[in-house]
C-alpha positions, -999 to +999 in steps of 0.1 A: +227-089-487+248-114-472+255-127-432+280-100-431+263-073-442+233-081-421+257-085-390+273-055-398+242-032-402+227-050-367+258-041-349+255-005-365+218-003-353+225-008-318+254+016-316+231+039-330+198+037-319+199+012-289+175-019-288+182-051-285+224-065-282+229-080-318+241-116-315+273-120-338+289-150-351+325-147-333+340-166-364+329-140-387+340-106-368+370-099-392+344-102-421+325-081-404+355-056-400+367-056-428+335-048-443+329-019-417+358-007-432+353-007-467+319+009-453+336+039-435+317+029-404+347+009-385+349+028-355+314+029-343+316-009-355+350-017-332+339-001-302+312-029-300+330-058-312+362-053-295+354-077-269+344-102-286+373-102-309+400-100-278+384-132-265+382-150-297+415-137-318+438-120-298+462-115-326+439-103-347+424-081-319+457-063-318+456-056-353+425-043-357+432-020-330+457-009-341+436+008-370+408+016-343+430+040-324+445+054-355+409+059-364+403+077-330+435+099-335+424+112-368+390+121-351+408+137-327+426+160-349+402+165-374+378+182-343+407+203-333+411+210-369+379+229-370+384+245-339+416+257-358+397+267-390+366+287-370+399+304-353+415+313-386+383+323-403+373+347-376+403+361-368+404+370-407+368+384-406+364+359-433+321+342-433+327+302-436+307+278-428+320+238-421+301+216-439+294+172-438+319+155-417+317+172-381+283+188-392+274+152-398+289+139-364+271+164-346+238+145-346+256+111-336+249+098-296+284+099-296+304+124-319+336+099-317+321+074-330+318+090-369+349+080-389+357+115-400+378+120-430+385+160-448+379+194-433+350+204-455+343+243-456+326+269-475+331+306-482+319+331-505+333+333-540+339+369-530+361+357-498+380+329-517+415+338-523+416+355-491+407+321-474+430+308-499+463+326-489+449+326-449+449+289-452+479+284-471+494+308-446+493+281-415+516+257-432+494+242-459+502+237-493+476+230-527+475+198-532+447+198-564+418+228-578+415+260-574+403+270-611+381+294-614+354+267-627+365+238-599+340+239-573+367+234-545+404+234-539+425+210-518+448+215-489+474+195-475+497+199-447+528+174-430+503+160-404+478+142-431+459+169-427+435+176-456+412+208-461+386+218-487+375+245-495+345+250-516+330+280-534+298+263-537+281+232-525+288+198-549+256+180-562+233+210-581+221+197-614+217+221-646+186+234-655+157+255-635+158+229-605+198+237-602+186+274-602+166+270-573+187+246-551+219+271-560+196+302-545+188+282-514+220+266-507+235+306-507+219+312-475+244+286-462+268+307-442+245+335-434+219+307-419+250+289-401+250+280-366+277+284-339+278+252-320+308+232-297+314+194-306+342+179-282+359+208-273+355+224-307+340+254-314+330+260-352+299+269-375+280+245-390+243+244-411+214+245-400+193+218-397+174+230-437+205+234-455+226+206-433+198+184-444+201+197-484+237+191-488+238+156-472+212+149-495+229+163-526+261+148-517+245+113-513+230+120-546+259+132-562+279+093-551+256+071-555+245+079-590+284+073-598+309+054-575+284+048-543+282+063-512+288+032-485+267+034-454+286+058-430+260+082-452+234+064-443+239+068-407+248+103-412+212+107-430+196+085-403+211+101-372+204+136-388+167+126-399+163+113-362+169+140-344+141+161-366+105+158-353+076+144-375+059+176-378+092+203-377+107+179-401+074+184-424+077+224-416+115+225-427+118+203-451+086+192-472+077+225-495+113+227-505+123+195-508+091+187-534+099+219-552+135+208-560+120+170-567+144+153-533+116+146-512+105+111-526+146+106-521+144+119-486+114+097-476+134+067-497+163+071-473+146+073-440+128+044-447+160+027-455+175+038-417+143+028-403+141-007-418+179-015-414+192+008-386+166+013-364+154+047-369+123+060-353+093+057-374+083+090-392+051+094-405+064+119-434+085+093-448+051+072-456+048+065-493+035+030-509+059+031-535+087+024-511+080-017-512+100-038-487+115-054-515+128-019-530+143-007-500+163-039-495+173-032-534+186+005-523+207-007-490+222-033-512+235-014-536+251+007-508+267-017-492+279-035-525+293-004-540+310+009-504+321+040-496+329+063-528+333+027-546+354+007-525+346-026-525+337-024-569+362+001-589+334-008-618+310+014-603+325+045-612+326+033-651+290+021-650+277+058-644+277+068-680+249+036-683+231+056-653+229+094-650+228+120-671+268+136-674+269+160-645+237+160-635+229+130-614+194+130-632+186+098-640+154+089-666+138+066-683+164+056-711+177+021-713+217+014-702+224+018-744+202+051-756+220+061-719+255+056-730+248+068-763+235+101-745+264+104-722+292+102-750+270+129-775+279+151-740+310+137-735+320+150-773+304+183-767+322+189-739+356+180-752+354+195-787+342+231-783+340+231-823+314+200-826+297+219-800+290+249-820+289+228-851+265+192-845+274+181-878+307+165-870+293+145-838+302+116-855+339+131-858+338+129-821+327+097-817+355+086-840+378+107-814+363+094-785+365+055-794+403+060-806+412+075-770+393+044-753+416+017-780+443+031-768+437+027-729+432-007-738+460-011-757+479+006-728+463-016-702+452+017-683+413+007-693+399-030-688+373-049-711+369-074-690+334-077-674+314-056-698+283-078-699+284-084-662+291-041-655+264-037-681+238-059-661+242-041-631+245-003-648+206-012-658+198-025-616+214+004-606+196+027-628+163+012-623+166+017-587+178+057-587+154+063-616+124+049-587+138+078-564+126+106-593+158+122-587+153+161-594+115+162-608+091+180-598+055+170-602 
């Protein structure tokens, strides 16, 4: 972590969670805002800084505010854009429930201040092509999904607006654990709860199954491209607002039965250490080292948000997880990557699936399609070794979070 990135997460601490005024290095503000950026977290970072910056640089001030206010007019819309949606969904008689971004921003000191980004919602499978035509009905148009097997589809409309809609919430692994987090996260809508945020009235999730999709999401990013740390505040923030003991009451049964509590208590330390999150007794475990959770917040702020700041982090998760599971075990980056293409094969070739014998076939198949990105230029070798070296960090430090097990 660098003097930018420490800057950064002090500034983000006191806009958060109060204490004492950071002390910034006025030469390094646009490092510091830039990084906020590639971070998702520039307009709770501006807001402090702006000051400082329109002493120091006025040109530069005047650029970066330029992106602060379009920041703020996105907000803007995107609260009156679930005002809009709770509107259309009720007038339909159609269950929804919003989920992540003004769900998220609801537990901020100051909703504003939460770069917000997609409408996120979810209905019924039942409900979904009625929501379908009852959105595309108020001037939006697809823009990408709506398969029977894609867990969401996309909506665009001429103001940048962007909604989702989702049949089910993203982030379940396979197996018996997927079971069980698929039963719970069900209850979503029918557990949902009206509330008003700036003038907008929606539903959102309750604090249990707000709590299981941010941590399902984070899950979901991290293992692959990253997750940057407006996440991080949204977990903090969230986490903050909980009680020890209703937290322990909510959360703790479940959260060991689908194997996320050692991840939950991983990320509230994290807040507390570098954001300045109340101390919470639950999140007490002596596996979480000082030197480990410096390891975790790293790797979120080198990977930014959804991959920003290293497009290589998205082609190093077949080193780390498990295809489409986001678990992540004990297997070295190799047996890993040998593991991930055997899936990868199955997957594509519904024959070698059926028939195990002609995996190598596949790999044959699979390793002609990756020549010819090469030769094409649409697929890079350089930086193998390098991505390789940090595939096995990475790995180490989400296989530490026992991702999914139960014990």
């Amino acid at each position: 972590m660098d003097s930018i990135q420490e800057q950064l997460l002090a500034v983000v601490h006191y806009q958060l969670f109060g204490g004492e005024k950071p002390t910034i290095k006025n030469e390094e503000l646009s490092d510091i805002l830039k990084e906020a950026k590639a971070q998702t977290v520039f307009t709770t970072v501006f807001s402090h800084l702006q000051e400082n910056l329109r002493n120091f640089s006025p040109k530069v001030f005047l650029r970066y505010q330029e992106s602060f206010y379009a920041n703020v007019t996105t907000n803007t819309n995107n609260f009156m854009e679930h005002a809009e949606l709770h509107k259309l969904m009720t007038e339909r008689g159609i269950p929804y429930v919003s989920m992540k971004g003004l769900a998220s921003a609801y537990y901020y000191p100051d909703p504003s201040l939460r770069d917000m980004g997609d409408v996120d919602f979810l209905v019924y499978e039942k409900n979904f092509e009625m929501a379908k035509q009852s959105v595309l009905s108020v001037g939006f148009t697809v823009d990408h999904g709506g398969d029977d097997d894609d867990i969401h589809i996309a909506f665009k409309r001429e103001s940048l607006s962007i909604w989702e809609q989702h049949r089910c919430v993203n982030g379940v692994p396979n197996g018996l654990i997927g079971e069980l987090l698929r039963k719970e996260a069900d209850r979503t809508i029918e557990t949902s709860e009206l509330i008003e945020l700036d003038g907008a009235v929606c539903r959102i999730p309750d604090k249990l199954h707000h709590g299981l999709i941010m941590l399902l999401h984070m899950i979901s990013h991290m293992t692959s491209e990253g997750i940057g740390l407006r996440h991080l505040c949204d977990w903090a923030v969230f986490a903050n607002h909980i009680d020890n003991d209703e937290f322990v009451k909510l959360f703790k049964d479940k959260l060991s039965r689908f194997g996320l509590w050692k991840f939950a208590q991983t990320m509230t330390a994290v807040s507390e250490k570098y954001l300045g999150a109340d101390h919470k007794q639950w999140a007490e475990n002596p596996d979480l080292e000082s030197h480990y959770l410096e390891e975790v917040v790293t790797d979120i702020l080198n990977g930014g948000n959804f991959g920003k700041k290293d497009m290589n982090r998205y082609r190093e998760i077949k080193y780390i997880s498990n295809r489409n599971e986001r678990t992540v075990d004990n297997k070295g980056v190799v047996a890993q990557a040998v593991n991930t293409l055997n899936k990868k094969v199955y997957n594509n070739y519904a024959f070698i699936d059926r028939h195990k014998v002609f995996l190598p076939v596949g790999w044959i198949a699979e390793g002609a399609k990756y020549v010819g990105l090469l030769v094409s230029g649409k697929r890079k070798s350089k930086g193998t070794s390098a991505m390789l070296k940090e595939a096995a960090k990475r790995k180490d430090i989400y296989r530490k979070m026992e991702l999914f097990e139960v014990k």
